[in-house]
N, C-alpha and C positions, 0 to 999 in steps of 0.2 A: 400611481400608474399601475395598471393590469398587469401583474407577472408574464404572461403568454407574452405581451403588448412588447413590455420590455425586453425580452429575449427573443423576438422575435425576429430579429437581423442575425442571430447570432442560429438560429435554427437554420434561417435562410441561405445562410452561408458554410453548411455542415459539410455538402459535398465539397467545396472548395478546400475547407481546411482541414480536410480529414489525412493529406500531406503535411501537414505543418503539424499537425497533430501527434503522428505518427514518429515524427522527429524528436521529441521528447518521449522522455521514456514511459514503455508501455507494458501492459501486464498480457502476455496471453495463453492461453488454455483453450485443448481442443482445439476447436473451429473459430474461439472469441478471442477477439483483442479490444483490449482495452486502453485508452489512452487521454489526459493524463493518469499516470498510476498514483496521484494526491492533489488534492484541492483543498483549498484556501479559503475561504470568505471573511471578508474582515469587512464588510461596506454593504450597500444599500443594492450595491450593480452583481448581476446575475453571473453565470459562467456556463460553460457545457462542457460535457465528457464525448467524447467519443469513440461508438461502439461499432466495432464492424466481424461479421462474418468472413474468417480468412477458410471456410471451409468450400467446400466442391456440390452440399446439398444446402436447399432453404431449411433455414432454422429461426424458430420462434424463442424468444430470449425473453424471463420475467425478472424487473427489478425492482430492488425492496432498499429498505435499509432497516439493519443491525447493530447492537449494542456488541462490542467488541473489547477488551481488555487486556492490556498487556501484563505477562507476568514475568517473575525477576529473570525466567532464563529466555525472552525477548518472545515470546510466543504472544500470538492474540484467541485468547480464547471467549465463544460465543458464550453471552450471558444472553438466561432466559426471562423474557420481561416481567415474569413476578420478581424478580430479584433485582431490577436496577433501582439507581438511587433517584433521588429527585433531578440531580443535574445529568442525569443521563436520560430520563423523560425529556426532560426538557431539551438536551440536542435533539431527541426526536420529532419535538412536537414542530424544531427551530426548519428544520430542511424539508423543502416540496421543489418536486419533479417531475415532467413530463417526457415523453411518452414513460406508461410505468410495464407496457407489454410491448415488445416490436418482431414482426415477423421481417425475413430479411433474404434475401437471395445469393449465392456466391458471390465475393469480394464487393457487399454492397454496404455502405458506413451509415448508421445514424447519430443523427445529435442530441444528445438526453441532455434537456435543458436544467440547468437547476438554480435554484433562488432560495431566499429566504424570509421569514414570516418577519414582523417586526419585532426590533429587540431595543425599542427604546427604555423599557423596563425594565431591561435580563442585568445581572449582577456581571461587574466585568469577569474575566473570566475568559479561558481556555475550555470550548466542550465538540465533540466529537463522534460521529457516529461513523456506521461506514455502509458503504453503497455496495450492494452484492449484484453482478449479474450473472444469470446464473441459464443455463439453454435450458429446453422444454422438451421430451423427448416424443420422438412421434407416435400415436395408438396407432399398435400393429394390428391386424383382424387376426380375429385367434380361426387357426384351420385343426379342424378334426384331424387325429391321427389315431391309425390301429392300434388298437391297446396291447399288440404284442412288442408296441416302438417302444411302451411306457410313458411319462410325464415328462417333458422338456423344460426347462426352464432357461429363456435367454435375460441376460444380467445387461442392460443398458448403463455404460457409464454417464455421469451427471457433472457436467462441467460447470464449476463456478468459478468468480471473479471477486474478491472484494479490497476494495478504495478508500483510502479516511477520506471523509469531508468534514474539515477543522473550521469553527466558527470561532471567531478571537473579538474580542471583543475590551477595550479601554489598555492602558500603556501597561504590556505585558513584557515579562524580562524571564531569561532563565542563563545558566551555568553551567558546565559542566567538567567533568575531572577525570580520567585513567589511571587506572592504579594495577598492580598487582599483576602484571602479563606472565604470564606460563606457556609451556608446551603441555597438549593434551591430544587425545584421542579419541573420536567418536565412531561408528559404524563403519564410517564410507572411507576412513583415513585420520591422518593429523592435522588436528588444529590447530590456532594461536588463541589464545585464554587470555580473558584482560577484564576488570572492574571496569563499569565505564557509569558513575553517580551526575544525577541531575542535580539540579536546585530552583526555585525558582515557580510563576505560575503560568506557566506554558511549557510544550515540547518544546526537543532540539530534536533535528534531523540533518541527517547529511552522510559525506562518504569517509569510508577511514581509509588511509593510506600507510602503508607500513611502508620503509627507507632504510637505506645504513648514512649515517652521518655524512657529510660530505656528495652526496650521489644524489642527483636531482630524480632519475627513471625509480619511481616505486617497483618494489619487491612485487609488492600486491596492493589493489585496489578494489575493495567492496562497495558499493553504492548503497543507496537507498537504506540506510539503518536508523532508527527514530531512537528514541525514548520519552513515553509519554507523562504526561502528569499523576498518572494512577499510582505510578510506581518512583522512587530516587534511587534504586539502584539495578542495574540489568549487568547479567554475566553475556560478554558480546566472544563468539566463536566465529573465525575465519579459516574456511577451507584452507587446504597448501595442499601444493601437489608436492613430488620427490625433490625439484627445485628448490621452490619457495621454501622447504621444513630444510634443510642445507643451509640454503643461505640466513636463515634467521635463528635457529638448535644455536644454542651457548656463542652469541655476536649479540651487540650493542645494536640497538633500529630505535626509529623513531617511528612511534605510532601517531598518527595525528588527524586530527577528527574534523573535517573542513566541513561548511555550508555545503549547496549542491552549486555547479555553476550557474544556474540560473538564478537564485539569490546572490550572487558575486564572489562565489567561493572562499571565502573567508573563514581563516582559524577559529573553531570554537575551543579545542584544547588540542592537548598530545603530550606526550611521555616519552619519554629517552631511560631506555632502560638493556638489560642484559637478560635475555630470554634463555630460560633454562626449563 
C-alpha cells in the first residue's frame, strides 16, 4: 500500500490529536513544540510527530533528518555524512516523511507523517537517526541607511528541535547497571555523579529516580535519559538544588533507573549506595 495511503487517517486526524499529543511529553524551542519527543518503529504501520507553532507570528519550519551520536558524557553529537558508518546510511536511507516544509500560523499544529522503506532485507538490529525541526527565518528588505549610522548587523536566532526515530528491528534485548554515584559540581551548581553501563543490542531509556530507603516520595526525578548502542558506558549528571544536595551529601539513596510510564514503568536497574 501507498505510504501517503497509509497514513492517511493519521494525517486526517492531526488537528484532533494534537491534544493527546501534547499530553505526552514534548520538546519545545522558541515558538516550536514538538511532540512525541521519541519514536519507535518496530512494524510495517506508520506514525506521526506532531509540530505546532506556540508563537504569536507565521513561521515556516524545515525538516530533515540527521546522524546523531551519543558520547560517554551523554551528549549527542552531529556526525557529518562523509563520516557515517554503513548502519547509519542505512537508518538514513530506512525513514521517509512527509510534509518535509510547513508554513504555519499562531497556535496552528501539523502532522509530519512518517513510515518506513522496507526492511525485509536489513540485518536485525537496533538503527537510529534523528528528525530535526528546525524554523526558517524571515528575509528582511535591507533599507539604506546614512553612512554616518555605520553597518548594522541584526543576529536572528535559529531554533531547532531534534527527535530519535529508533527502527528495531528481530528479538532485541539489553541490560543495564549503576555504579560508582559521587557528589560533584558543574557551572550551574551540584550534581549527583553515577556510572550508568549498557549491555546488550539495543538502547535502554527511561527516568532515574533517586530515594532514601524506606520513603516511597523520590528526592528527585529525571525523565527522558537513554543510552544508546554506540556507546556501554555514559557518565549520567543530575541537577540538585540546596535541597535535594542536603538531603542526598554523605546518606544512603537509592538510585533506580525505571522504564518510562508509558512502556509500564518497570525497573531496568538501581544502586543503593552512600553518596559522598
Amino acid at each position: 500500500m501507498n505510504f501517503i495511503r497509509k497514513v492517511s487517517t493519521l494525517a486526517s486526524a492531526g488537528l484532533a490529536t494534537l491534544s493527546l499529543a501534547i499530553a505526552v511529553p514534548a520538546h519545545a524551542a522558541g515558538d516550536l513544540l514538538v511532540a512525541p519527543t521519541r519514536v519507535i518503529l518496530d512494524g510495517a504501520r506508520g506514525t506521526q510527530v506532531i509540530l505546532s507553532n506556540i508563537g504569536s507570528e507565521e513561521t515556516t519550519y524545515r525538516i530533515s533528518l540527521e546522524i546523531k551520536r551519543m558520547t560517554p558524557a551523554g551528549e549527542l553529537d552531529e556526525i557529518d555524512a562523509a563520516a557515517t558508518t554503513d548502519a547509519e546510511k542505512t537508518a538514513l536511507s530506512l525513514v521517509r516523511f512527509a510534509p518535509r516544509r510547513v508554513t504555519l500560523p499562531p497556535n496552528q499544529p501539523q502532522s509530519i507523517r512518517i513510515g518506513l522503506n522496507p526492511v525485509e532485507n536489513l540485518p536485525d538490529g537496533e538503527y537510529r537517526v534523528h528528525m530535526l525541526f528546525r524554523s526558517i527565518p524571515k528575509t528582511k528588505p535591507v533599507v539604506d541607511t546614512p553612512e554616518t549610522e555605520g553597518v548594522k548587523i541584526e543576529l536572528t536566532p535559529l531554533y531547532g528541535i531534534a527527535i530519535p526515530v529508533i527502527i528495531r528491528k528481530g528479538q532485541l534485548s539489553a541490560t543495564a547497571a549503576l555504579a560508582n554515584a559521587r557528589m560533584g559540581r558543574d557551572e550551574v551548581g551540584p550534581v549527583l555523579q553515577f556510572d550508568a553501563t549498557r549491555n546488550g543490542n539495543r538502547s535502554v531509556y527511561g527516568e532515574f529516580r533517586v530515594m532514601k530507603p524506606g520513603q516511597d516520595k523520590p528526592i528527585l526525578v529525571q525523565k527522558g535519559l537513554a543510552i544508546y548502542p554506540e556507546i556501554e558506558r555514559r557518565i549520567v549528571e543530575l541537577q540538585l538544588n540546596a535541597e535535594e544536595e542536603a538531603a542526598i551529601r554523605g546518606n544512603e539513596v537509592i538510585i533506580a533507573y525505571h522504564e518510562t510510564p508509558e512502556n509500564g514503568g518497570g525497573m531496568i536497574t538501581e544502586l543503593r549506595t552512600v553518596v559522598r
